[in-house]
C-alpha positions in Angstrom: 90.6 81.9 95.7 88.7 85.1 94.9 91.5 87.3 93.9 92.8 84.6 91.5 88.9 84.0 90.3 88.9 88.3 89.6 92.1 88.3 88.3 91.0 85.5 85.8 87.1 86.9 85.1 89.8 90.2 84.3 91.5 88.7 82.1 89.0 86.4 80.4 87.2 89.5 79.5 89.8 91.4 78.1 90.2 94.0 81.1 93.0 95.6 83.2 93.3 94.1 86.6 93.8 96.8 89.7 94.9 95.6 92.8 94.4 98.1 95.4 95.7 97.5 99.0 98.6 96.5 98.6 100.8 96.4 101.6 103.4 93.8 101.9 105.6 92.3 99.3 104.4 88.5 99.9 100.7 90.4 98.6 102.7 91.6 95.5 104.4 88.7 94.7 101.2 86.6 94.9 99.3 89.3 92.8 102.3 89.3 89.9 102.3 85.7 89.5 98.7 85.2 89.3 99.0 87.7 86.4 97.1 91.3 87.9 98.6 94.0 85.8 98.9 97.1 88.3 98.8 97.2 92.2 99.0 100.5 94.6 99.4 100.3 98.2 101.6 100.4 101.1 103.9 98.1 99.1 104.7 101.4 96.8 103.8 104.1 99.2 102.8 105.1 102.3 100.7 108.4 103.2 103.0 111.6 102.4 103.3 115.1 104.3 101.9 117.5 102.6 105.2 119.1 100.9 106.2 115.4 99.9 102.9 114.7 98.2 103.5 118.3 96.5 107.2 117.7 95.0 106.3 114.0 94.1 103.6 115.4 91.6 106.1 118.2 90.6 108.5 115.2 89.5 106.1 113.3 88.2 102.6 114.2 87.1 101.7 110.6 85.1 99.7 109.5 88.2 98.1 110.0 91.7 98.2 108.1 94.0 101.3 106.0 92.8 100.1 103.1 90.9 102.8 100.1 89.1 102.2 97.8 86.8 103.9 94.9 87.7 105.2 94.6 84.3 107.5 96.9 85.1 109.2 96.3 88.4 109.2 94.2 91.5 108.9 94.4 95.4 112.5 94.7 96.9 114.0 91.8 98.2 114.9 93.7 101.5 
């Protein structure tokens, strides 16, 4: 009941909605069908080695630590 009553307060004021915590896909799932816009996590990413953190901003500098909107993609089925 509070993450939907955020996600709607969010929304009702014209706002972004960040989920952060992310860590299993039933979370995500819940999250995208209430309507929040972006989530980061454990669902995404775990913690990185130093050198994998380092060549994952090299490929990509748009954002740290890696944040989705759930616009764009969804949780594997796997």
């Amino acid at each position: 009941a509070l993450c939907r009553s955020i996600i709607a307060i969010a929304k009702e004021l014209g706002m972004e909605c960040v989920a952060e915590g992310v860590e299993t896909e039933e979370q995500w799932q819940f999250l995208a069908a209430e309507g929040c816009d972006v989530v980061q996590g454990f669902a995404l990413a775990g913690p990185l080695e130093e050198s994998d953190y380092l060549a994952l901003l090299a490929d990509n500098r748009r954002t740290a630590p890696v944040r989705m909107r759930l616009s764009e993609a969804q949780p594997s089925s796997g």
